[in-house]
N, C-alpha and C positions, 0 to 999 in steps of 0.2 A: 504494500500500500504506500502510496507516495500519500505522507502526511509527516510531520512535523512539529516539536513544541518548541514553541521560541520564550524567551524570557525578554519581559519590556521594562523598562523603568518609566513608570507614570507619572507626572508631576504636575500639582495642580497649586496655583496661587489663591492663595486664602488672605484673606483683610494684612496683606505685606509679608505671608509666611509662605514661603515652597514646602509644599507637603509632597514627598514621595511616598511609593510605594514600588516592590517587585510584583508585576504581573505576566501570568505565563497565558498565550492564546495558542490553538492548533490549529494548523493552516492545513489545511489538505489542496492539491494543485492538482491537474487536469494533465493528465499522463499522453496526449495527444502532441505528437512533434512541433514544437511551434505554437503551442499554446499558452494563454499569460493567464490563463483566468485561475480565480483561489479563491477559497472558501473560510474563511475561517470563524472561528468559535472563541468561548472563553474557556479556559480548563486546558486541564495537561491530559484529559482522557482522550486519546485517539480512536479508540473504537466507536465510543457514543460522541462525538463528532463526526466521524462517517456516519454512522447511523442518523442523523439530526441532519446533515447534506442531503440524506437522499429526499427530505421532505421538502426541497427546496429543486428537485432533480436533477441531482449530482446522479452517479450511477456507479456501482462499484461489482468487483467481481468474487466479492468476499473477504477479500483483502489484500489484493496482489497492484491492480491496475485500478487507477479512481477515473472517471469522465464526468467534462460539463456537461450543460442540456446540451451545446454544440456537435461533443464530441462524446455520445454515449459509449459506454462498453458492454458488451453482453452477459448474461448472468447477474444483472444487477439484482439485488433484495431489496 
């Protein structure tokens, strides 16, 4: 499965205070040659971020090859 956890640093300006935080999002990307499109989520869980893609129709083949709507892949669930 081409998916991904990336860690971010968030930083938000409050009444003159920078508040950070570590946050982590899962990108899952589109396994089609040439393609930019990605999906991502919040959480380090990559399976229930594929799973949550498909309802947006991402399409995966159980977990080896993910596809946009452009670029479906067979065997999706």
């Amino acid at each position: 499965m081409t998916a991904r956890v990336e860690h971010h640093t968030a930083t938000a300006h409050v009444h003159g205070l920078a508040l950070s935080a570590l946050v982590w999002c899962t990108v899952i990307t589109c396994d089609h040659p040439g393609c930019t499109a990605l999906h991502a989520l919040p959480g380090a869980d990559e399976h229930a971020a594929t799973v949550a893609a498909s309802d947006y129709g991402w399409t995966y083949d159980g977990g080896t090859i993910d596809g946009c709507q452009a670029h479906p892949v067979g065997g999706a669930t």
